[in-house]
PDB file of N, H, CA, C and O in Angstrom:
ATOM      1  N   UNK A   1     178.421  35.943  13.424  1.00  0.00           N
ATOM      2  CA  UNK A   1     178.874  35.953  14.795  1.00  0.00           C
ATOM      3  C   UNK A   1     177.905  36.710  15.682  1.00  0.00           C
ATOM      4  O   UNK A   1     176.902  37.333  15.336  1.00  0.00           O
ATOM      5  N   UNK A   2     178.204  36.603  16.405  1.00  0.00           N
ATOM      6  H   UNK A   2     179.020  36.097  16.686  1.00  0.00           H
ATOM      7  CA  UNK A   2     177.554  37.609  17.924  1.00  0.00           C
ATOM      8  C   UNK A   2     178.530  39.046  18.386  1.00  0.00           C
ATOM      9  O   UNK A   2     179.722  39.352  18.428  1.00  0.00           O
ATOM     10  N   UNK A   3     176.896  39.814  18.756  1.00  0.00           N
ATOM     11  H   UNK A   3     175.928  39.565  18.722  1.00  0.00           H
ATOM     12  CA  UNK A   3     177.947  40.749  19.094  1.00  0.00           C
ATOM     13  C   UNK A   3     177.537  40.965  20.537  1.00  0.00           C
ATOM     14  O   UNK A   3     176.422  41.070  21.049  1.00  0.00           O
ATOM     15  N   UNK A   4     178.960  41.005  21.128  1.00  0.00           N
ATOM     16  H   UNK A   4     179.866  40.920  20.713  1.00  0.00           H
ATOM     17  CA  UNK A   4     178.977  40.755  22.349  1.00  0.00           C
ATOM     18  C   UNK A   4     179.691  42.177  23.066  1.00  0.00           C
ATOM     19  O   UNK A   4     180.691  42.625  22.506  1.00  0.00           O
ATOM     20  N   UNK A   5     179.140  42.912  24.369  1.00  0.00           N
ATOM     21  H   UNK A   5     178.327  42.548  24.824  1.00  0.00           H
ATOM     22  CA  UNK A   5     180.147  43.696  24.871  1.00  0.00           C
ATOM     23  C   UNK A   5     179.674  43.231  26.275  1.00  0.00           C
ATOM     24  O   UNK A   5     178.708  42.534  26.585  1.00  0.00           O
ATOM     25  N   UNK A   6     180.851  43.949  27.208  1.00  0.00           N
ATOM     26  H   UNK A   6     181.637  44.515  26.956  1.00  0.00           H
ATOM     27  CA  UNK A   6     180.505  43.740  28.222  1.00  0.00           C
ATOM     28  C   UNK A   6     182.099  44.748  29.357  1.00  0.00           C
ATOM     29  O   UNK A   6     183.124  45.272  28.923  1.00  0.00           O
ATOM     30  N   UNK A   7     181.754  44.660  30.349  1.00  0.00           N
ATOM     31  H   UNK A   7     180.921  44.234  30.702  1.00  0.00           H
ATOM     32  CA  UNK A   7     182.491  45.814  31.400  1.00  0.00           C
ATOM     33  C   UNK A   7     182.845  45.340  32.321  1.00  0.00           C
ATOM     34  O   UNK A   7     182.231  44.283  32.474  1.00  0.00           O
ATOM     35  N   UNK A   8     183.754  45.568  33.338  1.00  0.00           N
ATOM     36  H   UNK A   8     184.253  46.426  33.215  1.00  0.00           H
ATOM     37  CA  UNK A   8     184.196  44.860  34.755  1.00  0.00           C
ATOM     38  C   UNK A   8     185.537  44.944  34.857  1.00  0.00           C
ATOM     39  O   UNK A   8     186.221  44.768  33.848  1.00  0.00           O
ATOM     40  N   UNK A   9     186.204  45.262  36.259  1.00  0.00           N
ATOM     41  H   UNK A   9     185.648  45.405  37.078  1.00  0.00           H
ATOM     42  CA  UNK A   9     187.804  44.928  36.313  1.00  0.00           C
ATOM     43  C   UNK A   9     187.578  43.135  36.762  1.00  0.00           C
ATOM     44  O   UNK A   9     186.635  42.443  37.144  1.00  0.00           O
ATOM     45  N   UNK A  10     189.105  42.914  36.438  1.00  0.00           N
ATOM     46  H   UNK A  10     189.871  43.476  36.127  1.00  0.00           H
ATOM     47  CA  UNK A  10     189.437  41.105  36.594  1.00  0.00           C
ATOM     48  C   UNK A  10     190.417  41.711  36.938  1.00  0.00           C
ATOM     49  O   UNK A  10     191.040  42.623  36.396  1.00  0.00           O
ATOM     50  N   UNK A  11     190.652  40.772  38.589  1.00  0.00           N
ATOM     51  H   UNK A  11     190.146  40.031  39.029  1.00  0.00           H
ATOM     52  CA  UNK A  11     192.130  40.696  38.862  1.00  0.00           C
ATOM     53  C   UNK A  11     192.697  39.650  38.614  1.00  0.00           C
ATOM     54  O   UNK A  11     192.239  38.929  37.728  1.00  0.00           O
ATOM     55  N   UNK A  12     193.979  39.237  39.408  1.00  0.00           N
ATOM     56  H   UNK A  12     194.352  39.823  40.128  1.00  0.00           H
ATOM     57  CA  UNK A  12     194.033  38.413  39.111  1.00  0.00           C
ATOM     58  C   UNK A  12     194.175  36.863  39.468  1.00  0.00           C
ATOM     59  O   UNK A  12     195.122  36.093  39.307  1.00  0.00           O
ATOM     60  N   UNK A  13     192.979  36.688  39.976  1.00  0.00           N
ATOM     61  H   UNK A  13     192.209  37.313  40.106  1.00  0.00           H
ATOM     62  CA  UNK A  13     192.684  35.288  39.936  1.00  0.00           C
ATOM     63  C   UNK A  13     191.847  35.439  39.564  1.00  0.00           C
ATOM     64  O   UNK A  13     191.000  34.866  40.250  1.00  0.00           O
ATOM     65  N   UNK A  14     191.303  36.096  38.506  1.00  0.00           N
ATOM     66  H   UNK A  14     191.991  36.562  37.949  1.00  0.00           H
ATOM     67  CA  UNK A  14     189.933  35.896  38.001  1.00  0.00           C
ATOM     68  C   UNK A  14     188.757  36.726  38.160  1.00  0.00           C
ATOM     69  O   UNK A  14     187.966  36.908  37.235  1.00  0.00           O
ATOM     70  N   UNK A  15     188.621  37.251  39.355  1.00  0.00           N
ATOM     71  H   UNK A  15     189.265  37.103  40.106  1.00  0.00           H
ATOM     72  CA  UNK A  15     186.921  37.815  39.741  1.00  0.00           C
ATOM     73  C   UNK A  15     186.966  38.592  39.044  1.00  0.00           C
ATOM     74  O   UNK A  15     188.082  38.985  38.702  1.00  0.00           O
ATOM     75  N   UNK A  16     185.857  39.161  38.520  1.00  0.00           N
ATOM     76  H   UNK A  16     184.951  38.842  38.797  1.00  0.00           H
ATOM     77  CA  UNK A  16     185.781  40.545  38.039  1.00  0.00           C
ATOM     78  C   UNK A  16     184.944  41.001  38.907  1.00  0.00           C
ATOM     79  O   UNK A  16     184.258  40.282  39.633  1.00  0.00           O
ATOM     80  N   UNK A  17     184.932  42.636  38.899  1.00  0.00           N
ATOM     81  H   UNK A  17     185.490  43.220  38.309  1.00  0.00           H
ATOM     82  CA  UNK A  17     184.696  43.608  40.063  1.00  0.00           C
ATOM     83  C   UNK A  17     183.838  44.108  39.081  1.00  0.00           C
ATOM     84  O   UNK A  17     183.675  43.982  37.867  1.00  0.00           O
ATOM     85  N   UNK A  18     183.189  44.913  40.318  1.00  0.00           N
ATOM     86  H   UNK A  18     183.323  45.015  41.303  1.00  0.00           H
ATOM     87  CA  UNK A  18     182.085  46.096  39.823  1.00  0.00           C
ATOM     88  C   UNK A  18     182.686  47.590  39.167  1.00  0.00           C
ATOM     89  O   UNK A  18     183.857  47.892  39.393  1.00  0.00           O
ATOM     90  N   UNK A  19     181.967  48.328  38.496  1.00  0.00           N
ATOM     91  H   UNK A  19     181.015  48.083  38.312  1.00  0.00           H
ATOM     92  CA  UNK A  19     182.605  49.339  37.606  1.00  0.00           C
ATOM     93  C   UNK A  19     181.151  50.287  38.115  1.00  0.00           C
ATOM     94  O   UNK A  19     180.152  49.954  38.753  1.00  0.00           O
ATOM     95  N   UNK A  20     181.649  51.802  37.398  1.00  0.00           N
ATOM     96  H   UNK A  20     182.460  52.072  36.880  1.00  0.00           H
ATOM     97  CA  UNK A  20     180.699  52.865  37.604  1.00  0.00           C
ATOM     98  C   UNK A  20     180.404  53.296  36.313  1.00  0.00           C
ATOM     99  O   UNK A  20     181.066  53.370  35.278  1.00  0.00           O
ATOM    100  N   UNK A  21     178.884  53.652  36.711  1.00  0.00           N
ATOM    101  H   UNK A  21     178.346  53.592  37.552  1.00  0.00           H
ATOM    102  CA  UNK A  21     178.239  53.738  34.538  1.00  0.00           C
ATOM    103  C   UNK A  21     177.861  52.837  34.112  1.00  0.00           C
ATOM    104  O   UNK A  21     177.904  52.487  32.932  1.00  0.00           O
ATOM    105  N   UNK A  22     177.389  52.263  35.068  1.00  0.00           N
ATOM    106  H   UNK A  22     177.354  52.548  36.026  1.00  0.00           H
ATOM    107  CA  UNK A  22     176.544  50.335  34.345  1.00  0.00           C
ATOM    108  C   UNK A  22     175.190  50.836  33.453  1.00  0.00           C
ATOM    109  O   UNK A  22     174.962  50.589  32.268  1.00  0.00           O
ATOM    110  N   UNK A  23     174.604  51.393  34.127  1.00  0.00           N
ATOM    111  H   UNK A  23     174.788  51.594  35.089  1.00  0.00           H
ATOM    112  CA  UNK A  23     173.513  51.368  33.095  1.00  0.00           C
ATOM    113  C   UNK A  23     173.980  52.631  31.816  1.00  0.00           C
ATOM    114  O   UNK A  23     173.351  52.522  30.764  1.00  0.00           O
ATOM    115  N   UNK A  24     174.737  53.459  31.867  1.00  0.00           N
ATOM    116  H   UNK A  24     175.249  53.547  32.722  1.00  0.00           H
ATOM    117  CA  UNK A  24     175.259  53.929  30.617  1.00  0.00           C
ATOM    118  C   UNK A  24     175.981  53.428  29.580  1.00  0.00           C
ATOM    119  O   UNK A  24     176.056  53.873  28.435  1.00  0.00           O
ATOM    120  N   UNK A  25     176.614  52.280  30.151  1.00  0.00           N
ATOM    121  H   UNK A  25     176.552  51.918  31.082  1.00  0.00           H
ATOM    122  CA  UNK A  25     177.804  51.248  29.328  1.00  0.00           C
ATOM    123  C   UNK A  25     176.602  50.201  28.912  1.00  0.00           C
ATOM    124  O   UNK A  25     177.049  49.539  27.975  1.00  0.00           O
ATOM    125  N   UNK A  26     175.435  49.833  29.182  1.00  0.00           N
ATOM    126  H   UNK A  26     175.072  50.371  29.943  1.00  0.00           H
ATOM    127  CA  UNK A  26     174.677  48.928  28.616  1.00  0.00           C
ATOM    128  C   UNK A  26     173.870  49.374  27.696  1.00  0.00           C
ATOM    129  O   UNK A  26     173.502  48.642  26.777  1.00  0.00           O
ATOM    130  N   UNK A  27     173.522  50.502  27.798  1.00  0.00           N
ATOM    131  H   UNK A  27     173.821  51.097  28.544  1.00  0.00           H
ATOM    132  CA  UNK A  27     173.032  51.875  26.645  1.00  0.00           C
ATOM    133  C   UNK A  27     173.396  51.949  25.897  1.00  0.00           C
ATOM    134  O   UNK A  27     172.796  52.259  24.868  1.00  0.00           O
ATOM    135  N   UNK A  28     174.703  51.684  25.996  1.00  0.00           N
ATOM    136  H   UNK A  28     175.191  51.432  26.831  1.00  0.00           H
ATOM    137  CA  UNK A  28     175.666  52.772  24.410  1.00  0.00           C
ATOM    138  C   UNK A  28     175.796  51.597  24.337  1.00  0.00           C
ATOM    139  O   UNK A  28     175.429  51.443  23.173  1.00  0.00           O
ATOM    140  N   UNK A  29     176.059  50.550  24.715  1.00  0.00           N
ATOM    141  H   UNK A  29     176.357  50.675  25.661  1.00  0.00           H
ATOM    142  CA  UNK A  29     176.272  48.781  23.719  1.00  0.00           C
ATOM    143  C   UNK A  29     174.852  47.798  22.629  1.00  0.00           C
ATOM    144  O   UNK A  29     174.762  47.063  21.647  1.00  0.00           O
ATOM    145  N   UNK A  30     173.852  48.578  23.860  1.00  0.00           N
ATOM    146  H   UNK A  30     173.925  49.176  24.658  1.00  0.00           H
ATOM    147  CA  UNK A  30     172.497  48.716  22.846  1.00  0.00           C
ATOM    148  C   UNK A  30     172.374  49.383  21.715  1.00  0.00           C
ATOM    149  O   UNK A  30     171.854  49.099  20.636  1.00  0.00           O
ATOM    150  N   UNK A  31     172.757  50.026  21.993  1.00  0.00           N
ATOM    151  H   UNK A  31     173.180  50.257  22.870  1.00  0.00           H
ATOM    152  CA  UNK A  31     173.074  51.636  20.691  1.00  0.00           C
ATOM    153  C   UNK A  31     174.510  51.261  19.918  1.00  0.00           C
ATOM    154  O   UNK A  31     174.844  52.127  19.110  1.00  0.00           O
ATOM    155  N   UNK A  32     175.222  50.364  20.002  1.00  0.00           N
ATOM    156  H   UNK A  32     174.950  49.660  20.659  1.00  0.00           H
ATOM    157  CA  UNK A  32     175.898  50.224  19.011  1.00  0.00           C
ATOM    158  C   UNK A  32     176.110  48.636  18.342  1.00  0.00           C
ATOM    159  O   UNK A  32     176.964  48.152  17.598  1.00  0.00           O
ATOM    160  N   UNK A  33     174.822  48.072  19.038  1.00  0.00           N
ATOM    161  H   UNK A  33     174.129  48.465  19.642  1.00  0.00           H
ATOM    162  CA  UNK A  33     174.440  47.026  18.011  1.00  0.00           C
ATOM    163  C   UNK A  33     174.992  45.511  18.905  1.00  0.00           C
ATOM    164  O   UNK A  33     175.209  44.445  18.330  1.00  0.00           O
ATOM    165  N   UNK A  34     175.133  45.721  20.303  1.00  0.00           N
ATOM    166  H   UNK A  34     174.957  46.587  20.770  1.00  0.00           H
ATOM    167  CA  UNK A  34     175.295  44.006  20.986  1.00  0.00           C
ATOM    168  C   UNK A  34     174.073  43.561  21.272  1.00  0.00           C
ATOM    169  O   UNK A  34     173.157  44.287  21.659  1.00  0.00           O
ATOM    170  N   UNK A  35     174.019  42.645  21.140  1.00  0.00           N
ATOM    171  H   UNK A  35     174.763  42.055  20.826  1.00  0.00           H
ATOM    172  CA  UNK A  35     173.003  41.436  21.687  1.00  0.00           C
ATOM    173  C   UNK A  35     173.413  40.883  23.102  1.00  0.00           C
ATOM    174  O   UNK A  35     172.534  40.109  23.481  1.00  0.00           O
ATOM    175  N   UNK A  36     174.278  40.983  23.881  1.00  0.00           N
ATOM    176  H   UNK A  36     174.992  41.611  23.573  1.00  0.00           H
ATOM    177  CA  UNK A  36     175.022  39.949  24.956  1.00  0.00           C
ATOM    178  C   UNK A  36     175.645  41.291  25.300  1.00  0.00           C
ATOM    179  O   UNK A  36     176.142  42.105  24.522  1.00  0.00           O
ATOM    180  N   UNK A  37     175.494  41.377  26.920  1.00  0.00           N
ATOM    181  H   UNK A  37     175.091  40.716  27.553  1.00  0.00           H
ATOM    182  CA  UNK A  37     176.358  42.300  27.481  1.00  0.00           C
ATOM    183  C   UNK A  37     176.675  41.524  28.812  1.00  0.00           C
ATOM    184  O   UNK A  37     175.830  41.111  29.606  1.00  0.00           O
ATOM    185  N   UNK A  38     177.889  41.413  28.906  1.00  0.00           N
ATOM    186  H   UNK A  38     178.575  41.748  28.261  1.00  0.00           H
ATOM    187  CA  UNK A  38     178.613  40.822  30.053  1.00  0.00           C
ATOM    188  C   UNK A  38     178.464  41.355  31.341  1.00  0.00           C
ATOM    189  O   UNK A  38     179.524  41.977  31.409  1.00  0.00           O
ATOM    190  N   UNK A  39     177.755  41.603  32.685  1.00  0.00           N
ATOM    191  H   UNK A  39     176.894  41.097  32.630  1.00  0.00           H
ATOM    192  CA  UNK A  39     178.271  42.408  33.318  1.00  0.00           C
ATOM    193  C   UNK A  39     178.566  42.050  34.982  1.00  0.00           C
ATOM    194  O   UNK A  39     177.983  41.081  35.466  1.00  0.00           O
ATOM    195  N   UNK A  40     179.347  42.743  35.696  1.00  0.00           N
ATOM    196  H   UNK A  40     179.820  43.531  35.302  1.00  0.00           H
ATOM    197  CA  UNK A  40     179.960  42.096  37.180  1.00  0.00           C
ATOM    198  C   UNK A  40     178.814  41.829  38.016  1.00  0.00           C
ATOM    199  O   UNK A  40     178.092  42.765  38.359  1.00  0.00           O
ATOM    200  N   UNK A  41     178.583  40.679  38.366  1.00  0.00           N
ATOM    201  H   UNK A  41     179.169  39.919  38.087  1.00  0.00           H
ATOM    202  CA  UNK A  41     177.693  39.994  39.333  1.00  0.00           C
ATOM    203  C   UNK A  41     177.109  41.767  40.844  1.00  0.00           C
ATOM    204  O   UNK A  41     176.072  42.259  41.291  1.00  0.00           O
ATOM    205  N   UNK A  42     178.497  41.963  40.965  1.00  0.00           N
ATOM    206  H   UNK A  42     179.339  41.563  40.602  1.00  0.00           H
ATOM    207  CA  UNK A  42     178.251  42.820  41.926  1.00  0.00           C
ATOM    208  C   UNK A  42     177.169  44.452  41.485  1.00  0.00           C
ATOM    209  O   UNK A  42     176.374  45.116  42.150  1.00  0.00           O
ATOM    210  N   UNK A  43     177.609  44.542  40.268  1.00  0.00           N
ATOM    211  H   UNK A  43     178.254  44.002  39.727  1.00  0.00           H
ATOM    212  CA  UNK A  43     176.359  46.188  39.727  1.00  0.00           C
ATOM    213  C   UNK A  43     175.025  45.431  39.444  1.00  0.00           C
ATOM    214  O   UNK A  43     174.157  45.965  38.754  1.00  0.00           O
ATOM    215  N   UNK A  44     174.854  44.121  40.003  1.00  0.00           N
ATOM    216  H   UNK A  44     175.560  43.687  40.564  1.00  0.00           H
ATOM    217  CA  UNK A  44     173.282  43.082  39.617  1.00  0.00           C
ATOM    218  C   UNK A  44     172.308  44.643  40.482  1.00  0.00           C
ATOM    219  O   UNK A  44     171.352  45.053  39.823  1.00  0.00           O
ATOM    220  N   UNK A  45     172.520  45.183  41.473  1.00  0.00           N
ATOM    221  H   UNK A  45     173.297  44.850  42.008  1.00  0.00           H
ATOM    222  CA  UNK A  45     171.415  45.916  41.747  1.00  0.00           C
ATOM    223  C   UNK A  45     171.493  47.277  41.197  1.00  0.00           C
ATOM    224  O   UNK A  45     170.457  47.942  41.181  1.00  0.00           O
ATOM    225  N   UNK A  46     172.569  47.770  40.752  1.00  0.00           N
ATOM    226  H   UNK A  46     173.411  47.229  40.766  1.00  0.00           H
ATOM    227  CA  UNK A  46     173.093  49.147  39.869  1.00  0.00           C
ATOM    228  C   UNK A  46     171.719  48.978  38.773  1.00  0.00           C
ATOM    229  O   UNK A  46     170.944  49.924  38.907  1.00  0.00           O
ATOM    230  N   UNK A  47     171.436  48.321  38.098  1.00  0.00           N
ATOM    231  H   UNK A  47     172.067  47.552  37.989  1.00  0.00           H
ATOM    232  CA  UNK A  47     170.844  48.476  37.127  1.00  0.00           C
ATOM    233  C   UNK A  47     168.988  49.107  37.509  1.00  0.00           C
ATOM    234  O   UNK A  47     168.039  48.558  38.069  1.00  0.00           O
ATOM    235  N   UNK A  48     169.138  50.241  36.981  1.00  0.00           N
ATOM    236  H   UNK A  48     169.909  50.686  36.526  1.00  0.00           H
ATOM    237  CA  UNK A  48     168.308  51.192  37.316  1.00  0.00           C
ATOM    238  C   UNK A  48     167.207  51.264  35.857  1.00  0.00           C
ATOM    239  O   UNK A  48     166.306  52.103  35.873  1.00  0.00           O
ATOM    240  N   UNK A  49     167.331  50.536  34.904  1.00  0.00           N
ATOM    241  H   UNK A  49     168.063  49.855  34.891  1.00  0.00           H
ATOM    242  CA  UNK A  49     166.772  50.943  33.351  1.00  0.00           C
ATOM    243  C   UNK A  49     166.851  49.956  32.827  1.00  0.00           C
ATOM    244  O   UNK A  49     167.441  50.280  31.796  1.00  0.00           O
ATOM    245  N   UNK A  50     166.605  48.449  32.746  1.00  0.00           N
ATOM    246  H   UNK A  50     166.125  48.186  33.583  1.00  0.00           H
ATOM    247  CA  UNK A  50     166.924  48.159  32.071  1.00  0.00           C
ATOM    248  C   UNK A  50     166.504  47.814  30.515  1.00  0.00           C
ATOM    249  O   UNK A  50     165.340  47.497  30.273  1.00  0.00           O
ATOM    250  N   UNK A  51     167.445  47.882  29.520  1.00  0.00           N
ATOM    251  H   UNK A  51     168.391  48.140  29.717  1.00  0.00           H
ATOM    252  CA  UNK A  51     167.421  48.276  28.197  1.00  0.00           C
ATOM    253  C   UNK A  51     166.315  46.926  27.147  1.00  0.00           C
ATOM    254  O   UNK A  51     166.360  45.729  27.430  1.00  0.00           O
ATOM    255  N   UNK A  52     165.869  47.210  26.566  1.00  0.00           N
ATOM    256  H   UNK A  52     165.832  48.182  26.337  1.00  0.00           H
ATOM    257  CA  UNK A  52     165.316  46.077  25.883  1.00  0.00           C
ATOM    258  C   UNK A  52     165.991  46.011  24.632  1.00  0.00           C
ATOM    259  O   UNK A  52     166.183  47.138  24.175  1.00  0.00           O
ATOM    260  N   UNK A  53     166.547  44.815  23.707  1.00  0.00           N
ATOM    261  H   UNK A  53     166.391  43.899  24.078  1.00  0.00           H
ATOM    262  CA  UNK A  53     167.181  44.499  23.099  1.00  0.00           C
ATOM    263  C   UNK A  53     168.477  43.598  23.324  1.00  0.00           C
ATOM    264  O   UNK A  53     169.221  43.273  22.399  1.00  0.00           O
ATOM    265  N   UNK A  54     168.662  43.233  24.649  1.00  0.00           N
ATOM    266  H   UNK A  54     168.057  43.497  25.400  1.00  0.00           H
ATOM    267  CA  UNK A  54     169.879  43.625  25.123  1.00  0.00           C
ATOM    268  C   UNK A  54     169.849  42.639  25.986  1.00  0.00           C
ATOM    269  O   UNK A  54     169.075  42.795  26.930  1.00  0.00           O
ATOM    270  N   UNK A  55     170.779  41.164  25.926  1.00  0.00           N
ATOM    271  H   UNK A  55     171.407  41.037  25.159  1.00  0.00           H
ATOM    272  CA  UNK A  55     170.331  40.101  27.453  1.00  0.00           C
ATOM    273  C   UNK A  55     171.518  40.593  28.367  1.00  0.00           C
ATOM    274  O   UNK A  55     172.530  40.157  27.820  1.00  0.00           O
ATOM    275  N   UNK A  56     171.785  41.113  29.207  1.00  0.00           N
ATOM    276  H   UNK A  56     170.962  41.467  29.652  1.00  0.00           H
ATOM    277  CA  UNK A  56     172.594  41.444  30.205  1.00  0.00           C
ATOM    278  C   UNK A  56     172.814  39.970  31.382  1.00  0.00           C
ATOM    279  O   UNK A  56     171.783  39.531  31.892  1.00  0.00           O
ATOM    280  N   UNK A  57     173.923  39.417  31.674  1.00  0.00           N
ATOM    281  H   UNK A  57     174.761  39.774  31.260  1.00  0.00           H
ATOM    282  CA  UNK A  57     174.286  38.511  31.852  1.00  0.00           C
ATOM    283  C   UNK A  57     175.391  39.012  33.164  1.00  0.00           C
ATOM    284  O   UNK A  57     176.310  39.810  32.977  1.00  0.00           O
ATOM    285  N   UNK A  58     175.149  38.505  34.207  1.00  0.00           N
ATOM    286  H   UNK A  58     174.403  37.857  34.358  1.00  0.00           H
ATOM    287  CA  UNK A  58     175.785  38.946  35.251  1.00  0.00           C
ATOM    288  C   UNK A  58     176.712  37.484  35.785  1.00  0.00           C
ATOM    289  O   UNK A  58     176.281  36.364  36.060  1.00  0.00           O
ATOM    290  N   UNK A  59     178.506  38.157  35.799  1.00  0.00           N
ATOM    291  H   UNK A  59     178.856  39.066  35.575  1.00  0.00           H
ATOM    292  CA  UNK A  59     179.555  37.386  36.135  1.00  0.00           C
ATOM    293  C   UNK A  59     179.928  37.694  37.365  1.00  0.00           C
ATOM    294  O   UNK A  59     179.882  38.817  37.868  1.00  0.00           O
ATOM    295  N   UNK A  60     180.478  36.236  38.098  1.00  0.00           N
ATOM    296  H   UNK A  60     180.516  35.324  37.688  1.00  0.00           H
ATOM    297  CA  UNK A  60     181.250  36.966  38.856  1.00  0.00           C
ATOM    298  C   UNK A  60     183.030  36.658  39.224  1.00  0.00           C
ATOM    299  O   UNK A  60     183.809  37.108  40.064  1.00  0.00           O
ATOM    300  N   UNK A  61     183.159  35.455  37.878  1.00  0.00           N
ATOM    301  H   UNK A  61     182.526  35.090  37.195  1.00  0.00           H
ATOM    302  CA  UNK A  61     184.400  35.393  37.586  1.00  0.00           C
ATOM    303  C   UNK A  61     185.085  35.455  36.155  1.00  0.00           C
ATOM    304  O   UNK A  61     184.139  35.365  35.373  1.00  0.00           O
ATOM    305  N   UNK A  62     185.922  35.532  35.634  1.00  0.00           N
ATOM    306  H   UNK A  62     186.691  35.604  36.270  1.00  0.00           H
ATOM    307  CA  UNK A  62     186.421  35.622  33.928  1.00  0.00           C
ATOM    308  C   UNK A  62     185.454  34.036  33.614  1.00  0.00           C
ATOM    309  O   UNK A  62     184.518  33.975  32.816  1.00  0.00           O
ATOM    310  N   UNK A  63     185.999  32.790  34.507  1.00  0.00           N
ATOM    311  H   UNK A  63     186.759  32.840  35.155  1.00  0.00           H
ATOM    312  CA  UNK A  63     185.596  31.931  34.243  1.00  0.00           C
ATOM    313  C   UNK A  63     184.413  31.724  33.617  1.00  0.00           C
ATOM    314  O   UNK A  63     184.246  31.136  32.548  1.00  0.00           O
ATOM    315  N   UNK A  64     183.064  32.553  34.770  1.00  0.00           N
ATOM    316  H   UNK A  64     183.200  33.031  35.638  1.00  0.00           H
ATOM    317  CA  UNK A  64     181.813  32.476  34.699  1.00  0.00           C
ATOM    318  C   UNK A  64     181.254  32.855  33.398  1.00  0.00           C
ATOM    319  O   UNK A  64     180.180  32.455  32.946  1.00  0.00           O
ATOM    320  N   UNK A  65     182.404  33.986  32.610  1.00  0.00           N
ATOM    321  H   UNK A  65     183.275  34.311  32.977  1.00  0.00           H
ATOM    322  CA  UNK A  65     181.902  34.955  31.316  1.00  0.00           C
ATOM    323  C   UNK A  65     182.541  33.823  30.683  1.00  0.00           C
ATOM    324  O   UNK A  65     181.525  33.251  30.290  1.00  0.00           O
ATOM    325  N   UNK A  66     183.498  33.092  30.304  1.00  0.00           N
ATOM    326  H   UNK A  66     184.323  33.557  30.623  1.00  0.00           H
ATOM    327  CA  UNK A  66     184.036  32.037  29.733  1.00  0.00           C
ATOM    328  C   UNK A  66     182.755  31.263  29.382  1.00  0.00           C
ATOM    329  O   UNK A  66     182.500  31.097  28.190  1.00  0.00           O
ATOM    330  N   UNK A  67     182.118  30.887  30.108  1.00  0.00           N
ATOM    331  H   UNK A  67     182.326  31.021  31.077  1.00  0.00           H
ATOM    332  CA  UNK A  67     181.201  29.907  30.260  1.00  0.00           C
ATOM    333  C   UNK A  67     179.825  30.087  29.462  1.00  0.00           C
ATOM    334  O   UNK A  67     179.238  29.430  28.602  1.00  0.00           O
ATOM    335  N   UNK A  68     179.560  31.410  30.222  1.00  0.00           N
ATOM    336  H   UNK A  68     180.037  31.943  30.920  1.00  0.00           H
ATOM    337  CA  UNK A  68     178.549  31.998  29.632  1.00  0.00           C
ATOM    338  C   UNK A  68     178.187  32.086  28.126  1.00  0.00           C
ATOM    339  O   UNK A  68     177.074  32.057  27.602  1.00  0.00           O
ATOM    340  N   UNK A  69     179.507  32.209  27.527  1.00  0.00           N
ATOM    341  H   UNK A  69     180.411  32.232  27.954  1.00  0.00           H
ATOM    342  CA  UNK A  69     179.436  32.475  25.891  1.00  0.00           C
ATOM    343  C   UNK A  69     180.020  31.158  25.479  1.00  0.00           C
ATOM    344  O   UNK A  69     179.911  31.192  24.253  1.00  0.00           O
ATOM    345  N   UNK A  70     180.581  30.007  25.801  1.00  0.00           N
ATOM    346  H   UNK A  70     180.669  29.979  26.797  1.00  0.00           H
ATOM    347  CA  UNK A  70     180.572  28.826  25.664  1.00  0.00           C
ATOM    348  C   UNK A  70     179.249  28.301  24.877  1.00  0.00           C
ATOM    349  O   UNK A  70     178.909  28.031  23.725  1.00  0.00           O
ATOM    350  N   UNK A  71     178.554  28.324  26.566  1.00  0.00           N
ATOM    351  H   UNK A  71     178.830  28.543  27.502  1.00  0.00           H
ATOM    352  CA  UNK A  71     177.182  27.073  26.835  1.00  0.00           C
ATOM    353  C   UNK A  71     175.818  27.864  26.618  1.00  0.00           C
ATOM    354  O   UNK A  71     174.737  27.382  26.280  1.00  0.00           O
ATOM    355  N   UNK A  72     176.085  29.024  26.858  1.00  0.00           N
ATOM    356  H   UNK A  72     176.964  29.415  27.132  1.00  0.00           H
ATOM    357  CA  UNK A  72     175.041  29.859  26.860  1.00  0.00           C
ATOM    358  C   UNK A  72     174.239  30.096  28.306  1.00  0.00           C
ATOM    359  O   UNK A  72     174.311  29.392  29.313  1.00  0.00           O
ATOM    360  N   UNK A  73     173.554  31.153  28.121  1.00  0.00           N
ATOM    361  H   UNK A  73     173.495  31.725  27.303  1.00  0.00           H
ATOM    362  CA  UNK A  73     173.344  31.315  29.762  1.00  0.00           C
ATOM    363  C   UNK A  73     172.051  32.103  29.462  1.00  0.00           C
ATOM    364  O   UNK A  73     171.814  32.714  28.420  1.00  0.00           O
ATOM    365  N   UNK A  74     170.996  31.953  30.891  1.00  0.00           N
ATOM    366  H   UNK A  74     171.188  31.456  31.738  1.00  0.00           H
ATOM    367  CA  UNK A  74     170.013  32.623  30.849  1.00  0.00           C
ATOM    368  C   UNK A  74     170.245  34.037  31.597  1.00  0.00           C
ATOM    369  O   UNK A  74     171.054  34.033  32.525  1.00  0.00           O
ATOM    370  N   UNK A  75     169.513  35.400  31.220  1.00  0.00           N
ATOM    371  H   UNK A  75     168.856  35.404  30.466  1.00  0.00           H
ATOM    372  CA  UNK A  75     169.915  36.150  31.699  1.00  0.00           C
ATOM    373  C   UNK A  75     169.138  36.773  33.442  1.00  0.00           C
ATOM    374  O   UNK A  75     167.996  36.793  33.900  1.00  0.00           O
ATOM    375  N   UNK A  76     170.164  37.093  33.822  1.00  0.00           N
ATOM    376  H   UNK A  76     171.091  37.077  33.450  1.00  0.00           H
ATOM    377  CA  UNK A  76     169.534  37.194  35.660  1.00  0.00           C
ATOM    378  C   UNK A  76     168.582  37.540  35.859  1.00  0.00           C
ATOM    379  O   UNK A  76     168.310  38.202  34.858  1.00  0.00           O
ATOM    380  N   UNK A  77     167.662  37.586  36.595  1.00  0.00           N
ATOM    381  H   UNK A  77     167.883  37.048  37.408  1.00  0.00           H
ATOM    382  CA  UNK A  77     166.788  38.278  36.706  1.00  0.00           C
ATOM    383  C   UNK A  77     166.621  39.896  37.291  1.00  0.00           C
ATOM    384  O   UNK A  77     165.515  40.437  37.304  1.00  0.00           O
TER     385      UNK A  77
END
């Protein structure tokens, strides 16, 4: 399987929101062995470091993360 983590509130119709500690929550998911980290479209400029090992994949609905690990997805730039 894949190991997948990833962070964000979802309300509810879906969006997921931005969270605080993005680039620490993509750290410690590097450091505990994901490949795929999910994260809210909106922390796309939060990311201050980013980690190598690690494709970080920016949502901006449950749907979009649905999808993402479906079909597969390239990661943002």
């Amino acid at each position: 399987g894949r190991h997948i983590s990833g962070t964000g509130t979802i309300s509810i119709d879906g969006t997921v929101g931005p969270i605080g500690g993005i680039n620490e929550k993509i750290h410690a998911a590097q450091k505990a062995g994901a490949k795929i980290f999910l994260a809210p479209l909106g922390n796309q400029r939060d990311i201050t470091n980013p980690q190598q090992g690690i494709t970080v994949i920016f949502v901006a609905t449950l749907t979009d993360a649905i999808n993402a690990l479906l079909v597969g997805a390239k990661p943002a730039p």
